[in-house]
KOLKELO-282211 format. One record per atom (N, C-alpha, C): residue in one letter; x, z, y. Coordinates in steps of 0.1 Angstrom, whole numbers, plus 5000, padded with zeros to 4 digits. Layout:
AXZY;...
***
This chain:
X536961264338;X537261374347;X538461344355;X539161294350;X540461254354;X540261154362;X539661044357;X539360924370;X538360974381;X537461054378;X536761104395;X537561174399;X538361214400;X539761354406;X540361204412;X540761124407;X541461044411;X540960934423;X539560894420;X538760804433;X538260914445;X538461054442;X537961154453;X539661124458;X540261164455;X541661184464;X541661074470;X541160934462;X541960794470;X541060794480;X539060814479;X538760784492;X539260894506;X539460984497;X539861144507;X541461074518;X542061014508;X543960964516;X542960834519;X541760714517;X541460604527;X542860494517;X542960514512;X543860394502;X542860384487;X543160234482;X542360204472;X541160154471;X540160154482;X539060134483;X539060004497;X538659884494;X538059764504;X537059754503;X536759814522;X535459814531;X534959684531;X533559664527;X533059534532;X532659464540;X533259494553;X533059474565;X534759324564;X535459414560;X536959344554;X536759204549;X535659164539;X535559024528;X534958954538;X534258954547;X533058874557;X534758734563;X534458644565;X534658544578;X533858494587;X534358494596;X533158464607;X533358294610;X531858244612;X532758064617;X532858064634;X533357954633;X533457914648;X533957804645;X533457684659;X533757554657;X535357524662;X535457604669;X537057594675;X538057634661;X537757754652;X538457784637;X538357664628;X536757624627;X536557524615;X536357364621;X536957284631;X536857174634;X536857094627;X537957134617;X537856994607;X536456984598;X536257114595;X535257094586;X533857024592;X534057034603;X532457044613;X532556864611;X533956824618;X533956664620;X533556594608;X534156624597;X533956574582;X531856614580;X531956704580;X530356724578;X529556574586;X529656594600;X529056514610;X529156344606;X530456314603;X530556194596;X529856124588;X529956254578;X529256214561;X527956184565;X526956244571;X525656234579;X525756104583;X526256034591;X526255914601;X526455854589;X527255834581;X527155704569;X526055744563;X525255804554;X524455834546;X523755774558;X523255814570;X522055724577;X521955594576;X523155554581;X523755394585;X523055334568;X523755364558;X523855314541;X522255314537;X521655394545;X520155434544;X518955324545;X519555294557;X518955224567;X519155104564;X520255084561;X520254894559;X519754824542;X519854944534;X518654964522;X517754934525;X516754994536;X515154944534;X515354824542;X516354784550;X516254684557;X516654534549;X517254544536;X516954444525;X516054464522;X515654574520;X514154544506;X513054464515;X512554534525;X511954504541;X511754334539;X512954304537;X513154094543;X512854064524;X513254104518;X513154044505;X511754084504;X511154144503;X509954204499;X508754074502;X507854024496;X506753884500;X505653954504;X505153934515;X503454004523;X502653904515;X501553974512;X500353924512;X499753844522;X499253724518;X498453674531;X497453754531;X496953744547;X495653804553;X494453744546;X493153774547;X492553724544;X491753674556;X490553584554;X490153504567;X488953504566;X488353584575;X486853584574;X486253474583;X485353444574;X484153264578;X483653324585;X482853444583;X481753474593;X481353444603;X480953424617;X481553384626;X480253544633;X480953604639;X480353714647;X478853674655;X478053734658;X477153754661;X476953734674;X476453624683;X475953684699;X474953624702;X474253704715;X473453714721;X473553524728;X472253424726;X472553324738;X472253354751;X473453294756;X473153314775;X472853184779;X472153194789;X472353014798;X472953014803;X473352874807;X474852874817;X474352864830;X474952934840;X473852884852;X474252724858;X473552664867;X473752524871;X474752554881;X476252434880;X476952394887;X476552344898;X477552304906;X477652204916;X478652114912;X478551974917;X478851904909;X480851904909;X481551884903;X483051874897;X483651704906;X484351744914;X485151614919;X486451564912;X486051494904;X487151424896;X488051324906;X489351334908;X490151274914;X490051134909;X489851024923;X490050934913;X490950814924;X491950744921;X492750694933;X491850534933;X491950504949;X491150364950;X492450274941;X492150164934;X492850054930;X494049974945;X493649934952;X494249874961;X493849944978;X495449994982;X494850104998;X494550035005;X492850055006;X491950005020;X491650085032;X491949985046;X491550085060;X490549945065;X489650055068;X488350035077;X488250065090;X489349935097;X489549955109;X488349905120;X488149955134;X487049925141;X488149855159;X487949725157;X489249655164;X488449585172;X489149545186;X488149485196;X488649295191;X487249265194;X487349075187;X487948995203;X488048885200;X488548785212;X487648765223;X486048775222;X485148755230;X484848935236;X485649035232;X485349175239;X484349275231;X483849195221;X483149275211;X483749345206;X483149435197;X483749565186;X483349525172;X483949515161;X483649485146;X484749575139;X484249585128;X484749615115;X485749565105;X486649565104;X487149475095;X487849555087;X488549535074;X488949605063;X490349525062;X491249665059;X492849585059;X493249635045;X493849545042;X494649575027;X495949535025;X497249675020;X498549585022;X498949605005;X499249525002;X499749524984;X501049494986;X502349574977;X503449544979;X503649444964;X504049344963;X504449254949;X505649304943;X506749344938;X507749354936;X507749244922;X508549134928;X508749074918;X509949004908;X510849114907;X511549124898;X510949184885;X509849264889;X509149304875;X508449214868;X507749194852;X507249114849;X506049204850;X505249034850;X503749054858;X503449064838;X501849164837;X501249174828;X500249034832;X500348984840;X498948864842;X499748754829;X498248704823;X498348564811;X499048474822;X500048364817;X500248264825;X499848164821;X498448174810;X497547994809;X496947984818;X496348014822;X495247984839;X495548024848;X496347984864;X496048034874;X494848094880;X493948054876;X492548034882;X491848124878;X492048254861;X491348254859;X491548384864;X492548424874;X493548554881;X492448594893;X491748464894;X491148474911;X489548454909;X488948424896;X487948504893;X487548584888;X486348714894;X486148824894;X485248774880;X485548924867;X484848904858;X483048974864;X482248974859;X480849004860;X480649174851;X480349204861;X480149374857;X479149364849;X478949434836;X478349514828;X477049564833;X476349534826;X474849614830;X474849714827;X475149724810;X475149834802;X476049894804;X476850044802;X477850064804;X478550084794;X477750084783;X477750144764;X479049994759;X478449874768;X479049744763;X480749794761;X481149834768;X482649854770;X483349964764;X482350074760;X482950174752;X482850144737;X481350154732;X480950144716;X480249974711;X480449924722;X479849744718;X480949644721;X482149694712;X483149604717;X482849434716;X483249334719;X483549194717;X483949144704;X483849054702;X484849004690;X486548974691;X487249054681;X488249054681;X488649124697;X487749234700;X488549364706;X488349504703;X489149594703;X489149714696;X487949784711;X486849874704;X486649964710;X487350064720;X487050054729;X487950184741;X487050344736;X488250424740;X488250514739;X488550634744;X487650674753;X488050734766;X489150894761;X490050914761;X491151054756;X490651164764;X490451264751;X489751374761;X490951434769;X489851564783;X491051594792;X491451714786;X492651714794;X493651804790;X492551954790;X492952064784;X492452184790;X493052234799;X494052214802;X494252284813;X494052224829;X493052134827;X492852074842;X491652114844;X491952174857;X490052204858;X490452224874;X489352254882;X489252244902;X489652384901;X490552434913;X490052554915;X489552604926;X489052714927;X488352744938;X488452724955;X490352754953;X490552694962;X490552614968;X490552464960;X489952354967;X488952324974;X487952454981;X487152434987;X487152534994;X487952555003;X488352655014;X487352635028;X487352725031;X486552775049;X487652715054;X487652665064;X489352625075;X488652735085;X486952755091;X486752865103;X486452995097;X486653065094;X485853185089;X484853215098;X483753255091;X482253275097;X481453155105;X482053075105;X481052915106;X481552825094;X480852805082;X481252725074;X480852575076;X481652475071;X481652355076;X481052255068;X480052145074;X479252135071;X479651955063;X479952035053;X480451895047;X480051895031;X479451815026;X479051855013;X479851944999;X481151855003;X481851904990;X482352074993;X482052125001;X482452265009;X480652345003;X479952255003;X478752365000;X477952274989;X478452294973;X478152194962;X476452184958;X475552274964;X474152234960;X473452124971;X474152074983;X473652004988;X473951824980;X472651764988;X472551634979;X473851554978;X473951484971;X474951374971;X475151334983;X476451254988;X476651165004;X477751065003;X477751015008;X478450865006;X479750935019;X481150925021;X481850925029;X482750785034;X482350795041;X483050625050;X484550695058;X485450625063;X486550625064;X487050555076;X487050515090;X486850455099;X487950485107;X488550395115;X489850415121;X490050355133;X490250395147;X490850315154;X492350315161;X492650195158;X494150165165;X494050105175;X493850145186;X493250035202;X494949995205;X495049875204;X496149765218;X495849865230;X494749895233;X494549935247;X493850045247;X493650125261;X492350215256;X491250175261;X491050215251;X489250265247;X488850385245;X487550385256;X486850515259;X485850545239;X485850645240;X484750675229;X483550615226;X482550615241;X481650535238;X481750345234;X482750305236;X482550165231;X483050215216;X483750275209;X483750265198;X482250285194;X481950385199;X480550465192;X479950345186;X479850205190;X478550115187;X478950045175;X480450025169;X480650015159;X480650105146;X480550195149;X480250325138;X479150375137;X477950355145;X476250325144;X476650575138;X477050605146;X477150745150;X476450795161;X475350895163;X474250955172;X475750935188;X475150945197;X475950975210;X476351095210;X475551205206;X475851365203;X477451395199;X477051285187;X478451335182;X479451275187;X480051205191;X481051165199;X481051225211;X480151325219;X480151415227;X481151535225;X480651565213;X480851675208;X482551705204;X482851565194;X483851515192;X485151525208;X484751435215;X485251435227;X485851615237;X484751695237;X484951795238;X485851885236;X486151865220;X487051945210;X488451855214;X488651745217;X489751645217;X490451685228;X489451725237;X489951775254;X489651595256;X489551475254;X489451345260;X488351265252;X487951175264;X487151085261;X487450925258;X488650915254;X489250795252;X490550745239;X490950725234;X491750675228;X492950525234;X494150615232;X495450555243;X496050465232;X496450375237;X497750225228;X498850355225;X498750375208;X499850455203;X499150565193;X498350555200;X497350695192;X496150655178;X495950725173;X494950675161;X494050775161;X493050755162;X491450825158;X490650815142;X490750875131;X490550845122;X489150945118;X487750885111;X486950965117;X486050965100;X486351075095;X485451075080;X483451055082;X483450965085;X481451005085;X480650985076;X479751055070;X478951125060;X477551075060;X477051015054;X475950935050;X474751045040;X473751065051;X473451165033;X472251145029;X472151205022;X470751155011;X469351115020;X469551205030;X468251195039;X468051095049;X469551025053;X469650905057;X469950955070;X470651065072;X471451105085;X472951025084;X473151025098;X474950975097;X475151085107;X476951155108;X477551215111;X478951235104;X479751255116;X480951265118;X481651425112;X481851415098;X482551575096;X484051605092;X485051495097;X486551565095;X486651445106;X487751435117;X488251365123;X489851405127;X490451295128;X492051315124;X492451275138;X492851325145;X493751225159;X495551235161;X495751115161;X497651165161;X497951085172;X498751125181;X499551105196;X500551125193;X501151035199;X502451075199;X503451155208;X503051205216;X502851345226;X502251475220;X501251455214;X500551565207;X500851595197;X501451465189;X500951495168;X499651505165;X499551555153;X498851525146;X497651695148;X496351615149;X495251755149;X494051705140;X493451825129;X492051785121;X491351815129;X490251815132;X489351875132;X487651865129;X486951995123;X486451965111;X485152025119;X483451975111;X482551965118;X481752125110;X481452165123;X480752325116;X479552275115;X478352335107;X477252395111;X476152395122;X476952425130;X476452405143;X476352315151;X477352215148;X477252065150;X478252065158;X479352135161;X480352135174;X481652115162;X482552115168;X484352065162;X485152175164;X486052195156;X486752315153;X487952295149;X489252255154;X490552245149;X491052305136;X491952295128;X491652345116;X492852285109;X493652325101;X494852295095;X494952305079;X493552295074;X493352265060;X493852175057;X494852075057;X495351955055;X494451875039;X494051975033;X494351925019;X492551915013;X492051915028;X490451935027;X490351755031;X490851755042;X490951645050;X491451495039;X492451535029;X493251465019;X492051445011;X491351525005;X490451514997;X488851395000;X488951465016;X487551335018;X487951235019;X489751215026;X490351035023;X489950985008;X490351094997;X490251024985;X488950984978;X487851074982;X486651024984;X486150904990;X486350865003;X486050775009;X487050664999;X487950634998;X489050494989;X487950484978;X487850634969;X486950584957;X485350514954;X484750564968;X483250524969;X483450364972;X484450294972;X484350224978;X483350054968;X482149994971;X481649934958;X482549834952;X482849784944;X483149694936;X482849584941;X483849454942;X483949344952;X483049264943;X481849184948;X480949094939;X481248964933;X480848914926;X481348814916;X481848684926;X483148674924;X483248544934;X482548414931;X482448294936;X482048174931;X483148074927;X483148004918;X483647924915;X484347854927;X485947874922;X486447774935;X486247594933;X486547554943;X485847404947;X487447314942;X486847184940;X487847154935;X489247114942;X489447124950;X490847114959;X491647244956;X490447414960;X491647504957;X491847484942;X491047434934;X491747424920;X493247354919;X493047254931;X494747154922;X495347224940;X494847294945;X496347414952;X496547504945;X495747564935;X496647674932;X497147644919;X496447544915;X497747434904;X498647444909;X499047384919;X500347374930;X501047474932;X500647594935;X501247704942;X501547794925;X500847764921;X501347844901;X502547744899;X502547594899;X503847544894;X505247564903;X504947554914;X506247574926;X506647704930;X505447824924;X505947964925;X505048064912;X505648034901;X504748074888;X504548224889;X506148314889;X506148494891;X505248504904;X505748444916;X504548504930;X503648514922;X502848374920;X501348354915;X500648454906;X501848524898;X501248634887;X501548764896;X501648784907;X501848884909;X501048904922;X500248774925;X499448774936;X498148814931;X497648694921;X496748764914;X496448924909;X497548954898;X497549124895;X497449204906;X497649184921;X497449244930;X496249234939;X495349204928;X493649194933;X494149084951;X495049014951;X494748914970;X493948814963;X493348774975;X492348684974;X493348514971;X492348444968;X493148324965;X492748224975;X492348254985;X492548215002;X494448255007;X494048395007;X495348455013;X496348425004;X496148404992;X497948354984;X497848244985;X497148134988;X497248024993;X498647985005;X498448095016;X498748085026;X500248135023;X500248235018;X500948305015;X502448165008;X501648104999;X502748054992;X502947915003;X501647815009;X502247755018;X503347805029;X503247935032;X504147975043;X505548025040;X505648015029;X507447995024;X507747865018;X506647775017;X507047635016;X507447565028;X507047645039;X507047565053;X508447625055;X509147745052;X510447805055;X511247765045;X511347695034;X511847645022;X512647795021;X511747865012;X512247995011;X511647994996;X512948014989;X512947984969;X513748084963;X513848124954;X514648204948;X514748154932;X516148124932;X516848044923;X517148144905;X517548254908;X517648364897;X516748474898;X516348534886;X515648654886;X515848744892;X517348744894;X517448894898;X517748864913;X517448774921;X517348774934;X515948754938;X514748814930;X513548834935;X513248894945;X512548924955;X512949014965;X511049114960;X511149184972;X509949334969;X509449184985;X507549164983;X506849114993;X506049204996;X505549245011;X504349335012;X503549265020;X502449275014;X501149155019;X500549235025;X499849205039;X498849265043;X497749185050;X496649165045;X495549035048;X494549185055;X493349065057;X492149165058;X491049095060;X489349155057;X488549105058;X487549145061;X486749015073;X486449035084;X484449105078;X483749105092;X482249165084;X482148995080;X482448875081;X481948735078;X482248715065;X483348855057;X483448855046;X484748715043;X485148635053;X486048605051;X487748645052;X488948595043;X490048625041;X490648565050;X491748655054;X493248615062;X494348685059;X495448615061;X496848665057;X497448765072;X497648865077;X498148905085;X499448885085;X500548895076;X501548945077;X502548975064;X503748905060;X504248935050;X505748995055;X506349055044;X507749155047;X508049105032;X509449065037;X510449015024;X511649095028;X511449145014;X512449255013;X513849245002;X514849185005;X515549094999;X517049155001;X516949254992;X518649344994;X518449445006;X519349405017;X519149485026;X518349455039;X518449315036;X517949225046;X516549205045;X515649245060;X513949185061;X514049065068;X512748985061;X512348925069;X510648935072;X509848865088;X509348935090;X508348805090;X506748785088;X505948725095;X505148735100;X504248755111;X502948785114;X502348675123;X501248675115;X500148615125;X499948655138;X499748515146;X499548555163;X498448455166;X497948465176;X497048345184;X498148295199;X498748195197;X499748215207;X499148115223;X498248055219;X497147965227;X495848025223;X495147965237;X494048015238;X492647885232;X493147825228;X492247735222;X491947755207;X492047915204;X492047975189;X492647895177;X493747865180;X495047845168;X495447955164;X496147985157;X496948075145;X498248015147;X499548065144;X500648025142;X501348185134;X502348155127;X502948275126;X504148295133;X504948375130;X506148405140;X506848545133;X507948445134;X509248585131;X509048695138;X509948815137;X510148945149;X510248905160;X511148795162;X511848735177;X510748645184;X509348625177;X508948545184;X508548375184;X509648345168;X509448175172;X508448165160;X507848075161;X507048005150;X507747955135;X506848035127;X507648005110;X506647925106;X505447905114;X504447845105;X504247665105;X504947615112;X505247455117;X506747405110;X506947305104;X507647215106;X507147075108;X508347035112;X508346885120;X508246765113;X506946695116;X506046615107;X506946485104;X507246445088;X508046295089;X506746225087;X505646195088;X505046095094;X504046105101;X504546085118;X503246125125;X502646005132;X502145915121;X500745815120;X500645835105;X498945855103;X498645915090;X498345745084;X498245635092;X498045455088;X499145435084;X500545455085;X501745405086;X502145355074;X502845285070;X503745255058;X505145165063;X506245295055;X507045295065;X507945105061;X508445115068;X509744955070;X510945015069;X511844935081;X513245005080;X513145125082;X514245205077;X514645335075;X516045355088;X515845495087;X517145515090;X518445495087;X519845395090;X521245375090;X520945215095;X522245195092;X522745045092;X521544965089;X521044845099;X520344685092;X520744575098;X520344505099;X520044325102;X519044365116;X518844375131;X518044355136;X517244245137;X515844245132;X514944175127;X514844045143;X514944085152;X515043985166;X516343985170;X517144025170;X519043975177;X519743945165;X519243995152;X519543945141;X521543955143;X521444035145;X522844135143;X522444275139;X524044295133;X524244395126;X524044595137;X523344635132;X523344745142;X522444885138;X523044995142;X522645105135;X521145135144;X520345175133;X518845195135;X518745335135;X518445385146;X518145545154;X517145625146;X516345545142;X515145615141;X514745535124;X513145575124;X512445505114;X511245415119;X510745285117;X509745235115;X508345255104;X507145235113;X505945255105;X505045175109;X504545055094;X504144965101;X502245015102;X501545005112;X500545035106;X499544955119;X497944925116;X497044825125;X497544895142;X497044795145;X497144835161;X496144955166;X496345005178;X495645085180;X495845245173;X496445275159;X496145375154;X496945465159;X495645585159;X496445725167;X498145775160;X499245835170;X499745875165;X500146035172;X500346085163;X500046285170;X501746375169;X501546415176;X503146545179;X503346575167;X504846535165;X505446545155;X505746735152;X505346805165;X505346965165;X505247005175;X504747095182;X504647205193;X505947145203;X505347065216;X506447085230;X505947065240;X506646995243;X506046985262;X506546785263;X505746745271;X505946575273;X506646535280;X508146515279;X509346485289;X509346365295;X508446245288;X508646125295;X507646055291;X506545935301;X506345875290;X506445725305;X507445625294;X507945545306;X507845405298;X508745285301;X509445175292;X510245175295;X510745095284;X512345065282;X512444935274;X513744825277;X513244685272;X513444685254;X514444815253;X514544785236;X512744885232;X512644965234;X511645065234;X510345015234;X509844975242;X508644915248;X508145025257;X506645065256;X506245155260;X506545275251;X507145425256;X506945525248;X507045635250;X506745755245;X506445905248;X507645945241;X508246045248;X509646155245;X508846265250;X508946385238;X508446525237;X509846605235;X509846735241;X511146795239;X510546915229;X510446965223;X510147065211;X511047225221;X510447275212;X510147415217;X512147485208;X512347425200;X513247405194;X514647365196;X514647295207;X515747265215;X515747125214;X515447035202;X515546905198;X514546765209;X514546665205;X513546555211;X512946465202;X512046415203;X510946305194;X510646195202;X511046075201;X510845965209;X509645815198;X508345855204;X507545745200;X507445635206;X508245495203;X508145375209;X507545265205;X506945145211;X506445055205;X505045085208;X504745125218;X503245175216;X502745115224;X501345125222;X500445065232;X499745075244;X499645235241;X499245295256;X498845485249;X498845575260;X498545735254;X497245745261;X496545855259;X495145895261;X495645935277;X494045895282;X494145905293;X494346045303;X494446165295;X494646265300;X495846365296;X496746265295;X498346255287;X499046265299;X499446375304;X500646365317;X501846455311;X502846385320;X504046475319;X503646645325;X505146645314;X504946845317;X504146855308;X502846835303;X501546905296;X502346925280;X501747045276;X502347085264;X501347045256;X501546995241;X501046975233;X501247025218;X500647015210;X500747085200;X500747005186;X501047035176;X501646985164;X500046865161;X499946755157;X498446715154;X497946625166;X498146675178;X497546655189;X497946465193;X496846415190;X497246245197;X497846225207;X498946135209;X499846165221;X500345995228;X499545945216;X500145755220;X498545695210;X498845525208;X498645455199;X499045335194;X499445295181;X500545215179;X500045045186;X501145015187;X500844895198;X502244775189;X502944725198;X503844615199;X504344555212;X504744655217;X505444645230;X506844645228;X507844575237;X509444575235;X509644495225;X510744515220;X511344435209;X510544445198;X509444365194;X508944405185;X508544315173;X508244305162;X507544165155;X506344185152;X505544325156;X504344325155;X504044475154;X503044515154;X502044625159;X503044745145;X503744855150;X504144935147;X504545045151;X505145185147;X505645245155;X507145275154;X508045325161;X509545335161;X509745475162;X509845585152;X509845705156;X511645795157;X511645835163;X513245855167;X513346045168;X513946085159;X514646245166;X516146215170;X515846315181;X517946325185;X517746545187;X518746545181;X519246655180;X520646695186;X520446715202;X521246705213;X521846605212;X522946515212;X523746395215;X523846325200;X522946365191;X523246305181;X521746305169;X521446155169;X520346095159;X520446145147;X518646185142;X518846235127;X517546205121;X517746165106;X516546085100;X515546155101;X513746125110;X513146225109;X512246225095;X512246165087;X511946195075;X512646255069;X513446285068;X513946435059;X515246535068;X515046555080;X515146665086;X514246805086;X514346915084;X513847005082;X513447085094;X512647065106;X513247135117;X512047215122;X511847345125;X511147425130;X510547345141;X509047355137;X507747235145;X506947315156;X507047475155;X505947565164;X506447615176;X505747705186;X506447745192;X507147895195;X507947845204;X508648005205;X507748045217;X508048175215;X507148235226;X508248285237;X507848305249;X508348385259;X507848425273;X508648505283;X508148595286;X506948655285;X505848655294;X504448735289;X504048735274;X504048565272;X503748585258;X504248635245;X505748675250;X506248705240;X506348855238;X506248905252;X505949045253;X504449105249;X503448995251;X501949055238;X502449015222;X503048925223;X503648965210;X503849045203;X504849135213;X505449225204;X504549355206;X503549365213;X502349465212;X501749405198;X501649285194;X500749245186;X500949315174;X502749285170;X504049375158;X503449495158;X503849585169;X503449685169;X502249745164;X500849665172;X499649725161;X499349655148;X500349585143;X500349525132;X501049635120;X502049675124;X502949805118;X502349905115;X501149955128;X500650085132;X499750065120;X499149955112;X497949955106;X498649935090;X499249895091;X499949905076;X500750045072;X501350125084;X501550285081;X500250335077;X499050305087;X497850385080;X497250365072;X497350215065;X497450215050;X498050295042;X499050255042;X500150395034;X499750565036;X499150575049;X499050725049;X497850745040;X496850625045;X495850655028;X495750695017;X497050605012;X497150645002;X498050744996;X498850805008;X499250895002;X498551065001;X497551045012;X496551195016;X496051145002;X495551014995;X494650994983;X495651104974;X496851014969;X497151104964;X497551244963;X498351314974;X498251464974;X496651554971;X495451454976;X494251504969;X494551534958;X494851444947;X494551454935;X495551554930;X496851534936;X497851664930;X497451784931;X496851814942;X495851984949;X495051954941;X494351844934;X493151904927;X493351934912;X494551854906;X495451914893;X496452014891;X496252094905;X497452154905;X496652314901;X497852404890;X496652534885;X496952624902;X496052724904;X496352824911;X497352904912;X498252914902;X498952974901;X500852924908;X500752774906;X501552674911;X501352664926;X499852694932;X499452644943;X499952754953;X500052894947;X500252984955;X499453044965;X499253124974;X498553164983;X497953074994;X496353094994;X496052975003;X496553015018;
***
């Protein structure tokens, strides 16, 4: 009783009693910061500690291998539909041009140029037991099986290495150059028949109208109309090249379907044969590359040569012992063993040797051969540090000789004969004797050759006939002045052919006397004498340039001659280089090639 009396007054006076509104705290992040920061932390470790837990067990932990089902899924067969045939790149062995060149009688022919560079500081892979056996063609295979799965004795089977996968044509390699006339060339539309592409080229000295080429290229007249048309001309100018792809095909048509012309005013224009049978300019470069490398590779396989005869046997004895590296590197470069012949006579005639290896020089050969199927040397380049030297063949007379000739013009292919009587057998020599008639002491000019009376004796080299007189030590005799600056004095003779006059020029060979015994003599010989301006020199072993130099007119067709000599060995090179950019565009993926 007493304590309700007492809690009625206290709530009545509001003392004693705590409202519950009073015990409450309220949060707030600004009051409880600390607490909030500590909370948020503890969180962020517990994850982090969490996490790098399963990420041990994770790596320690061993997977099961998969397992591998054999089966092999189920399909439907499809046929493959039929291709058109796949142009495998293939580069000719040695760059050939099939040039169409005017001959000496005004005719038009064919002939085939080839330039092989030697570098021979490299070792040759050729055997060096047989010269000979470099320059015989082995005999092709009937079978083809012989060479892959029927090896020889004691040779390993060949084995052709499969291709890569990732080489294959792509589409692009057979582009439209016109849109909406497509061009009428086989490899551009792959269901038509097989065709043979030929490669034809002219480099004219001079011009030439279209139609005289036409008769060497056995091409309808249409098409060199047509051709002509598109060109805006009917001729080909000295400077310019006409290069003309024509197409052989199954049916036995010929026509003209890529033609290349470069001026040097103009540059360079394709243009490619439609459909319709008319020409269409066109800047496909790499279509044009492609039929070059076609044409190099169609080209047949050179036929078994015949046994050489026995002389080039003991010359190219010769030319293997006095130049072993050339010889292996003339061979490995498929030249004929005509043309290395010449080749190696014509640095014997320049006494041109190389003493150490490493003074080999880089040679570039360029021969060619004719429709008679025989070989010639056109032209060699010695390339020897920094310094060239140059040769080329020329006709420098019209009585169809050959000579060669430096850049400038003079003849490399002659020296100056020490015996010109092929009867002779020589006597006194050149220096100090006993004269055999005054029988004193006295220096002897020249050389003696005793040989029967009568026997021809011929120009010691290329000159002109300065004299032919007596004299009482002399007897009767002919003095030639050489083209060379020097003189040749034949004395003791008997008398010269009857159509022997002064002034007339004569040539290295050419009969110019016959040995007699005139003058001081003791009997039927000859006295042959060089002077080399004011002073006598033994002509047996002087070394002296025998041919001629050329000048003015002649030396100026000359140097047209250089010129289309040059022009023909660039378009070699450019063969082979459209050959190869073919092959690069044809190994190259789409993706590398970029937008056509």
């Amino acid at each position: 009783m007493a304590v309700s009396a007492l809690r009625a007054s206290t709530q009545a006076d509001g003392f004693g009693v705590i409202h519950p509104a009073h015990t409450v705290i309220r949060f707030s992040v600004v009051s409880h910061w600390r607490i909030t920061l500590a909370l948020v932390l503890l969180a962020v470790a517990s994850i982090c500690l969490l996490g790098e837990c399963m990420v041990f067990a994770t790596a320690s932990a061993a997977f099961p291998p998969k397992s591998v089902v054999w089966r092999a899924p189920r399909r439907q067969p499809v046929s493959t539909p039929k291709q058109g045939r796949v142009w495998m790149p293939v580069l000719a062995e040695t760059p050939k041009l099939d040039l169409i060149e005017r001959m000496s009688d005004g005719s038009f022919a064919r002939s085939a140029y080839f330039d092989v560079s030697l570098d021979l500081a490299e070792d040759a892979d050729q055997a060096k037991a047989d010269p000979l056996q470099a320059y015989q063609e082995q005999p092709s295979h009937a079978d083809p099986f012989d060479l892959v799965i029927r090896p020889s004795a004691g040779e390993t089977a060949l084995v052709a290495p499969p291709a890569p996968k990732s080489t294959r044509v792509a589409k692009s390699a057979r582009p439209v150059p016109v849109r909406g006339e497509p061009i009428n060339v086989s490899i551009a539309a792959p269901l038509k028949p097989a065709s043979k592409i030929r490669r034809l080229v002219s480099l004219p000295a001079r011009e030439e109208p279209l139609r005289n080429i036409e008769g060497a290229v056995d091409v309808p007249e249409a098409e060199f109309a047509s051709l002509a048309r598109e060109l805006g001309t009917d001729s080909v100018k000295p400077g310019e090249e006409l290069d003309m792809l024509v197409e052989d095909t199954a049916t036995g048509d010929t026509q003209i379907v890529f033609a290349r012309h470069v001026s040097p005013r103009k540059g360079e224009r394709l243009l490619a044969r439609l459909d319709s049978g008319h020409f269409r300019t066109t800047a496909e470069r790499h279509l044009y590359d492609r039929l070059v490398a076609e044409a190099a590779a169609a080209e047949a396989p050179a036929a078994t040569k015949p046994a050489p005869h026995p002389q080039e046997v003991r010359d190219l004895g010769r030319a293997a012992s006095a130049y072993p590296k050339l010889a292996e590197h003339l061979a490995r470069g498929k030249v004929p063993s005509t043309v290395g012949l010449q080749v190696v006579e014509l640095l014997k005639a320049n006494n041109i040797r190389w003493s150490k290896s490493d003074d080999m020089p880089v040679l570039d050969v360029v021969f060619r051969k004719g429709e008679d199927g025989g070989d010639e040397l056109v032209s060699i380049t010695l390339h020897e540090g920094e310094t060239e030297r140059h040769f080329y063949r020329y006709q420098s007379t019209e009585d169809g000789q050959t000579e060669f000739f430096d850049h400038e013009g003079r003849s490399v292919s002659k020296s100056l004969m020490h015996k010109p009587v092929s009867a002779g057998q020589q006597g006194d020599g050149f220096g100090w004797r006993v004269h055999p008639i005054l029988q004193v002491k006295k220096f002897h000019n020249g050389v003696d050759f005793r040989a029967p009376k009568g026997s021809p004796i011929v120009a010691a080299g290329d000159g002109v006939v300065e004299k032919i007189s007596w004299e009482d030590g002399y007897g009767k005799f002919v003095r030639i002045r050489h083209d060379g600056g020097y003189e040749t004095t034949y004395a003791h003779i008997d008398g010269t052919p009857k159509d022997l006059k002064v002034g007339q020029r004569v040539a290295q060979g050419q009969v110019i006397a016959y040995v007699g015994s005139t003058g001081l003599s003791t009997g039927p010989h000859l006295y042959y004498e060089l002077r080399v301006g004011n002073t006598y020199e033994d002509p047996t072993k002087a070394q002296m340039p025998a041919g001629t130099v050329l000048r003015g007119r002649a030396l100026d067709e000359f140097h047209r001659q250089v010129a289309h000599v040059e022009a023909i060995s660039q378009a070699i090179k450019t063969t082979a280089t459209s050959a190869a950019e073919a092959v690069a565009h044809a190994l190259t993926p789409d993706t590398e090639r970029g937008p056509q």
